[in-house]
Structures are given as C-alpha cells and as structure tokens.
N, C-alpha and C positions, 0 to 999 in steps of 0.2 A: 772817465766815470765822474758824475757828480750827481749831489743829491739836490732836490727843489721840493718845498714843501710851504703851503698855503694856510692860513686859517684864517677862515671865512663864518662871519656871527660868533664866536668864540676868542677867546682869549690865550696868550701864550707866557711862554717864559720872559718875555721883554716887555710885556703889557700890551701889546698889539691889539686893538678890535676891528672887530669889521675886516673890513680890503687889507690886509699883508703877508707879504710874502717872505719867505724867508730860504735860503741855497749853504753852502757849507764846502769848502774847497779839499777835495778827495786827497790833496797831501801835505798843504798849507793848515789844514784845519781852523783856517778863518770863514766868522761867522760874516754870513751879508743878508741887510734884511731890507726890504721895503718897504716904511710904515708909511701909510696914505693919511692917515687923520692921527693931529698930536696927541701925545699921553705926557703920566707923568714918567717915564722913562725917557720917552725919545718924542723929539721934533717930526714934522714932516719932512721924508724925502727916505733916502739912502745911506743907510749905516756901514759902519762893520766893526766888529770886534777879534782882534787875537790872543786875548784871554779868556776865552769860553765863557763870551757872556760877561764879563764884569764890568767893562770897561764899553763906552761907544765913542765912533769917530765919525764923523760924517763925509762922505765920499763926494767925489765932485762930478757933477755928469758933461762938462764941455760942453757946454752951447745951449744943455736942457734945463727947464727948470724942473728943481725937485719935485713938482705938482707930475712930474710925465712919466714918471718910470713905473709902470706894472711887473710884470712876473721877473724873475729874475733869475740867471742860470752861473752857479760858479764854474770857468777855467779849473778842470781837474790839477793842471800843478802851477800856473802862473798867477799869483795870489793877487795883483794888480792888473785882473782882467775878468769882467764880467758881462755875461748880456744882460739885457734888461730889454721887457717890449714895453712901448710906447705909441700913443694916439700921434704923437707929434711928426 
C-alpha cells in the first residue's frame, strides 16, 4: 500500500507550486516529493525527508537529471526505493 498525492495550481506544506508531486512510504513514513520549479524551500528535482517535513535531502536518480522525474510512487516498506515516471 502506498499513498501518491499531487498539487497542481496550488500550494503545499513544503512550498510546492504548480507541477509537484508528492508519495509517503506505508511503514518507513518517509516523505518523497517531486518539486519541478524551485522555491524557497526546495531546489528542483527529488526530495525526501524522515522527519515529517523538517528536514530535506535530495535523492539521486542514476543516470536522470532531476528536470525528468514526474509523478512518483513510494515502496510500501523499502524506504530506498521509489518509482517515478519520466519523459526520458
């Protein structure tokens, strides 16, 4: 089980606007988000946090650049594994 959760024209708890996505691992309880355009919270690309929100790290996509990662899905219990869709 995992959760995926989007906002779109609207703003969030991490300053997101516009295009981001954001997923939450069903027993890890880390957060993973995709901000497409910077703010003053977070850079462009691929976050996560395992302090509920306080804290961000930025994840690494192998091979992508952080411009390619869309929606994103957390792994219900392996907290170093996520999907992400991508144009590329």
């Amino acid at each position: 089980m995992f959760f995926v959760a989007g906002c779109i024209g609207g703003r969030n708890a991490m300053g997101c606007v516009d295009d981001c996505y954001m997923t939450v691992g069903y027993k890890s309880h880390t957060i993973y988000v995709v901000n497409q355009e910077e703010n003053e919270t977070l850079g462009q690309g691929v976050f996560y946090s395992k302090d509920d929100g306080k804290t961000w790290s930025p994840s690494q996509l192998n091979g992508l650049p952080q411009t390619a990662a869309g929606t994103i899905a957390a792994h219900p219990t392996d907290e170093n594994m996520v999907g992400i869709s991508t144009s590329e």
